[in-house]
MITIVO-300252 format. One record per residue: x negated, y, z of N, C-alpha, C, O, CB in turn. Coordinates in nm, 3 decimals, always signed. Glycine has a CB too. Layout:
<nodes>
+---------+---------+---------+---------+---------+---------+---------+---------+---------+---------+---------+---------+---------+---------+---------+
|     npx |     npy |     npz |    capx |    capy |    capz |     cpx |     cpy |     cpz |     opx |     opy |     opz |    cbpx |    cbpy |    cbpz |
+---------+---------+---------+---------+---------+---------+---------+---------+---------+---------+---------+---------+---------+---------+---------+
|       X |       Y |       Z |       X |       Y |       Z |       X |       Y |       Z |       X |       Y |       Z |       X |       Y |       Z |
...
+---------+---------+---------+---------+---------+---------+---------+---------+---------+---------+---------+---------+---------+---------+---------+
</nodes>
This chain:
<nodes>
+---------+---------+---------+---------+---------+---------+---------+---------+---------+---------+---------+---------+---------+---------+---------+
|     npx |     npy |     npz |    capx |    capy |    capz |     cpx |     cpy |     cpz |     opx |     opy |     opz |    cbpx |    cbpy |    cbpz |
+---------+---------+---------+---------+---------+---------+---------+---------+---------+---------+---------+---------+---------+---------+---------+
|  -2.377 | +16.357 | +18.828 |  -2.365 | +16.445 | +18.942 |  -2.346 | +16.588 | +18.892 |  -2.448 | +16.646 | +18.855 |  -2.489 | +16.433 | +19.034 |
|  -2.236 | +16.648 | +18.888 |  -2.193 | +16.757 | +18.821 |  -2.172 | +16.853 | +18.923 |  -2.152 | +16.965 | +18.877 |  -2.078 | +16.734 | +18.739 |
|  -2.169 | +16.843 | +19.081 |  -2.133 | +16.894 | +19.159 |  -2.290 | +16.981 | +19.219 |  -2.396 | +16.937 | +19.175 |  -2.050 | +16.793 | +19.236 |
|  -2.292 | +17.088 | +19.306 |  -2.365 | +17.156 | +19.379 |  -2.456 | +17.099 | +19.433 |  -2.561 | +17.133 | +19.380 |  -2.311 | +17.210 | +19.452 |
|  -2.473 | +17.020 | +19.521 |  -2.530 | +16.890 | +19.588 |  -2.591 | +16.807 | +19.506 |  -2.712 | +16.786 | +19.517 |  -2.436 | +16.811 | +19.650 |
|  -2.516 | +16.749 | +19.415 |  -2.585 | +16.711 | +19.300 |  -2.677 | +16.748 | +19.222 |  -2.746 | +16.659 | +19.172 |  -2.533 | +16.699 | +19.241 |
|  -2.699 | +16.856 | +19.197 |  -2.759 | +16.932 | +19.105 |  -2.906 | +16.973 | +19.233 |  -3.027 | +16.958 | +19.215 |  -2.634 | +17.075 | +19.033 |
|  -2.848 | +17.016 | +19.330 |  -2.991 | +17.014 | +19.429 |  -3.065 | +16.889 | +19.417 |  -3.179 | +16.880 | +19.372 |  -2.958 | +17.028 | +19.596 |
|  -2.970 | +16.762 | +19.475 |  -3.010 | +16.637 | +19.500 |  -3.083 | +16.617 | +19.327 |  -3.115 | +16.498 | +19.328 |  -2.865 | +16.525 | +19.560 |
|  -3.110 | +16.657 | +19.228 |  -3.173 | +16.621 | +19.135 |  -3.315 | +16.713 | +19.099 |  -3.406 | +16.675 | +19.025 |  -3.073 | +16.615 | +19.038 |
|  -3.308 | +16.825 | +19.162 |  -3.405 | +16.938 | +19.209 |  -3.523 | +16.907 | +19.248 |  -3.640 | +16.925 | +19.217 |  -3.362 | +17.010 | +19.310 |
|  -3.445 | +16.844 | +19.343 |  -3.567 | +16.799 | +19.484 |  -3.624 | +16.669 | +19.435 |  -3.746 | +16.661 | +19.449 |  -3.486 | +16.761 | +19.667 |
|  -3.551 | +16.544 | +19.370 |  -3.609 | +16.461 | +19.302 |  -3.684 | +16.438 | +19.182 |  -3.750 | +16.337 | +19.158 |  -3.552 | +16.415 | +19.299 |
|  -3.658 | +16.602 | +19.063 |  -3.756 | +16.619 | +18.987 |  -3.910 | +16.718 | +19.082 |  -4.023 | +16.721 | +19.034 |  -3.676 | +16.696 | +18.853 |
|  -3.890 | +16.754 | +19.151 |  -3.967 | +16.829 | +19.241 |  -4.070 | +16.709 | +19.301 |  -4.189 | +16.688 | +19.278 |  -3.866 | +16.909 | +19.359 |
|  -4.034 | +16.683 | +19.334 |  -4.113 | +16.545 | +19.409 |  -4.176 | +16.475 | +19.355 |  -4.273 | +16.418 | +19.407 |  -4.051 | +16.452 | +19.462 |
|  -4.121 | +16.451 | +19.183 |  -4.196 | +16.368 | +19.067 |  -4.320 | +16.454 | +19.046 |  -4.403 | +16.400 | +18.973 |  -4.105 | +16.348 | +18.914 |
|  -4.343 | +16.540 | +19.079 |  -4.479 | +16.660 | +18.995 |  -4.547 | +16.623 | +19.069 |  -4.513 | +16.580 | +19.179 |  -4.485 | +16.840 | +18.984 |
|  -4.680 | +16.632 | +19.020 |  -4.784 | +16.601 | +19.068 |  -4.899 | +16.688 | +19.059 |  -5.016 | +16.659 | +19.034 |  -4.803 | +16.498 | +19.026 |
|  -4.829 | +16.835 | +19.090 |  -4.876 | +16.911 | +19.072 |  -4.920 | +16.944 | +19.227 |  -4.832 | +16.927 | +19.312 |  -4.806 | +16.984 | +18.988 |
|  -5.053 | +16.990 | +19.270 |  -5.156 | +17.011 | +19.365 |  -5.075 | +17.175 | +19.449 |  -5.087 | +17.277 | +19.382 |  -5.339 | +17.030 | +19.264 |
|  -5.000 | +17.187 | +19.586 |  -4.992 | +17.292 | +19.659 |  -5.082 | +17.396 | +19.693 |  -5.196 | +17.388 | +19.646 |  -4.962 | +17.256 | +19.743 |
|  -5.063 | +17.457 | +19.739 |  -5.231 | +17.584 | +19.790 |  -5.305 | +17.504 | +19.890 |  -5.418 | +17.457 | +19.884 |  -5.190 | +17.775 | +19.897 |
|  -5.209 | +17.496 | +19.992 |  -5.263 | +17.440 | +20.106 |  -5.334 | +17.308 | +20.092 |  -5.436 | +17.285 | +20.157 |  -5.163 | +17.427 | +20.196 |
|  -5.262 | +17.189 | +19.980 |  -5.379 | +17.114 | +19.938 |  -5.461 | +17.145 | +19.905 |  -5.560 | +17.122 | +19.974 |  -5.378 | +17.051 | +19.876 |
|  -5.480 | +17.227 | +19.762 |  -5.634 | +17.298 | +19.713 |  -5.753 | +17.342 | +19.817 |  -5.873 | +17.316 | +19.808 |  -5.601 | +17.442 | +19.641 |
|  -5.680 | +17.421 | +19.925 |  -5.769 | +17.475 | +20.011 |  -5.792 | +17.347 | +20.131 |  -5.883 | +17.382 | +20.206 |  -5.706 | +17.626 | +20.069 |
|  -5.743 | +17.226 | +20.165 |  -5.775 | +17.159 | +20.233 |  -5.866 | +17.020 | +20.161 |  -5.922 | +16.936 | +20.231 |  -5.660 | +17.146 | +20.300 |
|  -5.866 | +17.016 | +19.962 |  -5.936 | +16.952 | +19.942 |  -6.080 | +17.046 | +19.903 |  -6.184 | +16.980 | +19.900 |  -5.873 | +16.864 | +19.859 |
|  -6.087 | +17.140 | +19.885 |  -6.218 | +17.246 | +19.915 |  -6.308 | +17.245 | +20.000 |  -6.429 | +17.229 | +19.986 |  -6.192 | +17.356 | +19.943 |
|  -6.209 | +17.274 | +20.143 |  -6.273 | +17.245 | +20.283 |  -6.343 | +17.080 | +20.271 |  -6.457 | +17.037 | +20.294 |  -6.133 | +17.257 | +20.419 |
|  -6.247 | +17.029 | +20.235 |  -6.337 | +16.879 | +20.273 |  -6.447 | +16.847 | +20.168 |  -6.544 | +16.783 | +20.207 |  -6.229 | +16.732 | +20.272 |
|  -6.441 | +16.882 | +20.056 |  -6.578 | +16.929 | +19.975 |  -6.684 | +16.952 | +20.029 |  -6.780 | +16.875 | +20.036 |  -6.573 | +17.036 | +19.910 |
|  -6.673 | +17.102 | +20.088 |  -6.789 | +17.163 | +20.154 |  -6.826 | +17.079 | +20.254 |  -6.921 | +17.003 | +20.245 |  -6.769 | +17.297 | +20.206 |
|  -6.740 | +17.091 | +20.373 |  -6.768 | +16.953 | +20.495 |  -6.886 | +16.869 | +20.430 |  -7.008 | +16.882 | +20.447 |  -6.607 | +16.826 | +20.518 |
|  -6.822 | +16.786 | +20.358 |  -6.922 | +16.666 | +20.294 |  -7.013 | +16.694 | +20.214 |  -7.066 | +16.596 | +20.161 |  -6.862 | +16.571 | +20.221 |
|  -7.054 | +16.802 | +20.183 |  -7.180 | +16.830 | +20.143 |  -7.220 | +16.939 | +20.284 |  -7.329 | +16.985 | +20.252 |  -7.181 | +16.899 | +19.971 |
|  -7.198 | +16.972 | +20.362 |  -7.246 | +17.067 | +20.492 |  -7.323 | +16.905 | +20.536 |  -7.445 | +16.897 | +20.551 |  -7.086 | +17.163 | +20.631 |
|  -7.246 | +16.805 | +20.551 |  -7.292 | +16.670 | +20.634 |  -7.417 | +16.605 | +20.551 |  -7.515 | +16.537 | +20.583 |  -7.154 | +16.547 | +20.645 |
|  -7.383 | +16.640 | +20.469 |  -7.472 | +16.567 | +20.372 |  -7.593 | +16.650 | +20.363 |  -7.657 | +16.579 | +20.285 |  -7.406 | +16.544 | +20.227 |
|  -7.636 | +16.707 | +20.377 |  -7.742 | +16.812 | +20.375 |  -7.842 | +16.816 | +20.517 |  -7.965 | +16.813 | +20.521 |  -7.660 | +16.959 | +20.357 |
|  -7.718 | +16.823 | +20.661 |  -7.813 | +16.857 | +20.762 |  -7.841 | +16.717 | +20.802 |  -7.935 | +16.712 | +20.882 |  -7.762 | +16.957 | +20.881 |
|  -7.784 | +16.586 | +20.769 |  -7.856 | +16.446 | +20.781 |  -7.967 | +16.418 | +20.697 |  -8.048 | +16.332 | +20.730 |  -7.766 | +16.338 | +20.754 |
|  -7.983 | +16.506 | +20.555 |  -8.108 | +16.462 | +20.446 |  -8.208 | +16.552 | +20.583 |  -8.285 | +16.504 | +20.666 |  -8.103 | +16.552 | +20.219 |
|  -8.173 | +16.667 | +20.563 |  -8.254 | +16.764 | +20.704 |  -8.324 | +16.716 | +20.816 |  -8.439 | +16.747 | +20.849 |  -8.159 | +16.839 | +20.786 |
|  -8.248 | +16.639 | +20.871 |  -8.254 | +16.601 | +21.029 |  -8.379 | +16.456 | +20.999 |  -8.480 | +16.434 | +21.067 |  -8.049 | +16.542 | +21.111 |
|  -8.346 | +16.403 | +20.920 |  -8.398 | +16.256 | +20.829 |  -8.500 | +16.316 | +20.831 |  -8.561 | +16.316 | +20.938 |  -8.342 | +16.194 | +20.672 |
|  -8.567 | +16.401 | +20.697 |  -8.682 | +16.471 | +20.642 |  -8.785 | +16.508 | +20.800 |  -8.885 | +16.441 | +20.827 |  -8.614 | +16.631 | +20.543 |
|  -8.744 | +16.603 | +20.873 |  -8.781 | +16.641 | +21.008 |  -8.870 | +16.573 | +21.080 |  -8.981 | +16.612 | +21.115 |  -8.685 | +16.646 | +21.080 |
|  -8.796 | +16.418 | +21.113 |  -8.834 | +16.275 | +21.157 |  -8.930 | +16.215 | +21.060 |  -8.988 | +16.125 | +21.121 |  -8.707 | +16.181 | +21.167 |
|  -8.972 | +16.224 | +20.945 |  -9.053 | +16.131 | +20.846 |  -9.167 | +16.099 | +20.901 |  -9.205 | +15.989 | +20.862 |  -9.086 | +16.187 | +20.715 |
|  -9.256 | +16.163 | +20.995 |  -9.344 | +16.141 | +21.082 |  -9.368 | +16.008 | +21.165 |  -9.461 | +15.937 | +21.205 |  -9.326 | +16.230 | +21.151 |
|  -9.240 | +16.015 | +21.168 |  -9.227 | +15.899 | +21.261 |  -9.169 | +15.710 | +21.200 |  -9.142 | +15.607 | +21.262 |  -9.106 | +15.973 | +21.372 |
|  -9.171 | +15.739 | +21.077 |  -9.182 | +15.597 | +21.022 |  -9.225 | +15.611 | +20.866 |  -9.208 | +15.519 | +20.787 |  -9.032 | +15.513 | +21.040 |
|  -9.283 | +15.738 | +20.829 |  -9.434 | +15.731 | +20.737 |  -9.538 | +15.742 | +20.756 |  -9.574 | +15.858 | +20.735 |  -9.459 | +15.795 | +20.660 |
|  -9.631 | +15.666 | +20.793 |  -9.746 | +15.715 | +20.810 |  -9.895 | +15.692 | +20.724 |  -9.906 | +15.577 | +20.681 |  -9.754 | +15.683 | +20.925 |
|  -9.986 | +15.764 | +20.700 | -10.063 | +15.727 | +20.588 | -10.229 | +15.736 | +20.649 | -10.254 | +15.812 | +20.743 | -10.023 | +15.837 | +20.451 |
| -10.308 | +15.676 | +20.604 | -10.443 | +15.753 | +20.609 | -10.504 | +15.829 | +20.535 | -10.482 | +15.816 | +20.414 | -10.522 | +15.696 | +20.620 |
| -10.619 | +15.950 | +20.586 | -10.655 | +15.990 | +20.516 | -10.794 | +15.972 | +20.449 | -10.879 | +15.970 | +20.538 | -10.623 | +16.065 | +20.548 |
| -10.857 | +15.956 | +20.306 | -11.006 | +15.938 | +20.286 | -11.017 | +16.021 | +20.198 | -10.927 | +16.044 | +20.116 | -11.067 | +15.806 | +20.250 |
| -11.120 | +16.073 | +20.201 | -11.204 | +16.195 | +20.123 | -11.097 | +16.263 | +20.062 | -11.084 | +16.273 | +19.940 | -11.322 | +16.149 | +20.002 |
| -11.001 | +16.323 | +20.170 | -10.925 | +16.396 | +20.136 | -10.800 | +16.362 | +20.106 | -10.711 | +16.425 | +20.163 | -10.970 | +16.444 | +20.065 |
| -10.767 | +16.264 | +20.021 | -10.661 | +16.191 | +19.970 | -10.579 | +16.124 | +20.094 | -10.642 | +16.103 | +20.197 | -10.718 | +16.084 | +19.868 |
| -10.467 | +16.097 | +20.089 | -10.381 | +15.983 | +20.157 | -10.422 | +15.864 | +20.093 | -10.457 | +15.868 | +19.975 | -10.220 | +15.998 | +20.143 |
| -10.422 | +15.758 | +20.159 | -10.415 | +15.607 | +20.113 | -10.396 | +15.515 | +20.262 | -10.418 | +15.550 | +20.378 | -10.576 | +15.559 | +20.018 |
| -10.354 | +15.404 | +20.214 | -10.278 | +15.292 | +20.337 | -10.164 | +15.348 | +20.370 | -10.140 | +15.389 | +20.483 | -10.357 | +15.266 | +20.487 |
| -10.109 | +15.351 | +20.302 |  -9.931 | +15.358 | +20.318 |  -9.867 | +15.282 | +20.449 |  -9.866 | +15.159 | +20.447 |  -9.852 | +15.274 | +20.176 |
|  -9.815 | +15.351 | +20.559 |  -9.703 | +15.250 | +20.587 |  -9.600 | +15.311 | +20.635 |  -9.588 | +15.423 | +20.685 |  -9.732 | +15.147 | +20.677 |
|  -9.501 | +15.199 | +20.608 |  -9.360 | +15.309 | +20.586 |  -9.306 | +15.182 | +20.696 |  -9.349 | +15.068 | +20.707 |  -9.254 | +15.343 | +20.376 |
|  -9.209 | +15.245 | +20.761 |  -9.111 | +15.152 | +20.875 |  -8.999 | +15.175 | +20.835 |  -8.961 | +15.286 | +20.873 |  -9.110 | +15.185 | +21.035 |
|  -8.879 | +15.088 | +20.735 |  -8.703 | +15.101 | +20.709 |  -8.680 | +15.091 | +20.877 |  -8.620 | +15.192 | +20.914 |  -8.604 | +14.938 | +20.591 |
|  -8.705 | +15.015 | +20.973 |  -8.662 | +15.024 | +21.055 |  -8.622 | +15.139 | +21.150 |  -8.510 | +15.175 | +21.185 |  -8.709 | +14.962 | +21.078 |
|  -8.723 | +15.179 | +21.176 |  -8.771 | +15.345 | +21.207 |  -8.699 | +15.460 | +21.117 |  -8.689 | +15.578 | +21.149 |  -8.945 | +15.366 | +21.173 |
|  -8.646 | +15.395 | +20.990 |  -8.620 | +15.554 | +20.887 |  -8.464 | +15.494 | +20.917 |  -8.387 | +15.589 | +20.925 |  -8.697 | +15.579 | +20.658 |
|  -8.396 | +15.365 | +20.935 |  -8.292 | +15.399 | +20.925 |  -8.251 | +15.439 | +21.124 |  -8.149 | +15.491 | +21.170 |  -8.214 | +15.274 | +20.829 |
|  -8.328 | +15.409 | +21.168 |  -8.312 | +15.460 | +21.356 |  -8.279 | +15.639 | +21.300 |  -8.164 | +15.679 | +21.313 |  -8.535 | +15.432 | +21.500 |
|  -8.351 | +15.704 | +21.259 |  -8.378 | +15.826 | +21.221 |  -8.252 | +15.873 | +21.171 |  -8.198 | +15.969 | +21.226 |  -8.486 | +15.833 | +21.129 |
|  -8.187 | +15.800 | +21.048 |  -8.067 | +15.826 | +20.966 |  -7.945 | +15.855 | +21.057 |  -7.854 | +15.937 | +21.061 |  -8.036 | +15.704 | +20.872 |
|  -7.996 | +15.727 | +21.140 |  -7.896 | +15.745 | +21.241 |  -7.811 | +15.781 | +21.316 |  -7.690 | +15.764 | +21.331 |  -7.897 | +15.742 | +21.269 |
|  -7.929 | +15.858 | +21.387 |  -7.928 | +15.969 | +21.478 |  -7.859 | +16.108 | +21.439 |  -7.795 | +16.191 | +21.503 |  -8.062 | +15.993 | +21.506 |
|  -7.903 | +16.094 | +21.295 |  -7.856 | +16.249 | +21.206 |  -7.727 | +16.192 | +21.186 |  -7.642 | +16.240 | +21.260 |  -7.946 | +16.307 | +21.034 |
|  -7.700 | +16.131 | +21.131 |  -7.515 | +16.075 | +21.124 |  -7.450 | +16.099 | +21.279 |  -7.337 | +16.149 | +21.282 |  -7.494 | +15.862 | +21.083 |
|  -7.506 | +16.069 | +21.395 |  -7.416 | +16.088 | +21.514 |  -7.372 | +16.220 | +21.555 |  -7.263 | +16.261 | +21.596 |  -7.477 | +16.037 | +21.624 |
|  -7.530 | +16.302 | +21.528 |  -7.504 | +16.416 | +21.553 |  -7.417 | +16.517 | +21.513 |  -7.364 | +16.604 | +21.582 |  -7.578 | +16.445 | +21.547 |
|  -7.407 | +16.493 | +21.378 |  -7.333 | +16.527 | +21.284 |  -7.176 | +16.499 | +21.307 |  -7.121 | +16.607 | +21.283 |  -7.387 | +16.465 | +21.175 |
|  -7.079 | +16.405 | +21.342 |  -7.025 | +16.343 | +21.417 |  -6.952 | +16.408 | +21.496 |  -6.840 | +16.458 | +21.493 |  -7.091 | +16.279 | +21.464 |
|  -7.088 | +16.395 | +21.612 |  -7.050 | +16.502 | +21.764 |  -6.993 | +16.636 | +21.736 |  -6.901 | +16.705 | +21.781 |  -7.195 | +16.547 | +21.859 |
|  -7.092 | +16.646 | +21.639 |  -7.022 | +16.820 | +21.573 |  -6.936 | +16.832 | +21.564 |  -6.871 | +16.904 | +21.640 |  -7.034 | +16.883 | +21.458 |
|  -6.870 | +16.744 | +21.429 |  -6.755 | +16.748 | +21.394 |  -6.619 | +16.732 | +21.473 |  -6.511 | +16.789 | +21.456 |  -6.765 | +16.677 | +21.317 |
|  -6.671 | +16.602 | +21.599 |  -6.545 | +16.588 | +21.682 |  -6.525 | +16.709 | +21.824 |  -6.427 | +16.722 | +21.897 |  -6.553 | +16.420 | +21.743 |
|  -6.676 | +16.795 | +21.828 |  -6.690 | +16.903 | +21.875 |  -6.564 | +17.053 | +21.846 |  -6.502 | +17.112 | +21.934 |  -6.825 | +16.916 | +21.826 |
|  -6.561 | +17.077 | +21.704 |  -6.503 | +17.163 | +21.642 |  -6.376 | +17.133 | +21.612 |  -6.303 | +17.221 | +21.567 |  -6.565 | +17.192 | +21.548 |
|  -6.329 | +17.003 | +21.634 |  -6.161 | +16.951 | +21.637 |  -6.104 | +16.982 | +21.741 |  -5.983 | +16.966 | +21.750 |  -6.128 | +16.805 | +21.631 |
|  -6.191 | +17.041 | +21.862 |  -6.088 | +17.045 | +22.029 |  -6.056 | +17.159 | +21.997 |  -6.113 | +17.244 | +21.928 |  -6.158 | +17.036 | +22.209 |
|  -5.965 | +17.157 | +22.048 |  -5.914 | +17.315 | +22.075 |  -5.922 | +17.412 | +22.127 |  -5.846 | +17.505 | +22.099 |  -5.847 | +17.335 | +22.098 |
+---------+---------+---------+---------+---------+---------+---------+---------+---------+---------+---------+---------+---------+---------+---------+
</nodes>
């Protein structure tokens, strides 16, 4: 392809081979970085908050002892922080 066209048409096809990262990617795989650690943080948060409610212990001469812990209850809890989280997110997508 020796012609004008040609020489584009080989441009755009070594162009396309790179695999080299745009701005606008960089800054949209950044954003989604942070996102997922912003999410990840206010669900450990929201989780932690709730522990009350499916750890519970006794107390004797001061000390804790009799453990009881509810997975059921901690993952109800997890839950909740994942939806909310969620809502947020599909909150801040409207326009």
């Amino acid at each position: 392809m020796c012609t004008e066209i040609g020489k584009i048409q080989r441009q755009i096809h070594d162009a396309s081979m790179e695999e080299s990262d745009t701005p606008l990617k960089k800054k949209l795989d950044e954003f989604g970085n942070r996102l997922t650690s912003a999410i990840g943080i206010v669900c450990l948060v929201v989780w932690a908050i709730n522990y009350k409610y499916f750890l519970s212990w006794d107390v004797e001469d001061g000390w804790p002892s009799d453990y009881c812990y509810s997975f059921e209850k901690c993952t109800y809890y997890f839950k909740i922080a994942v939806l909310l989280l969620l809502l947020l997110a599909y909150l801040l997508m409207l326009p």
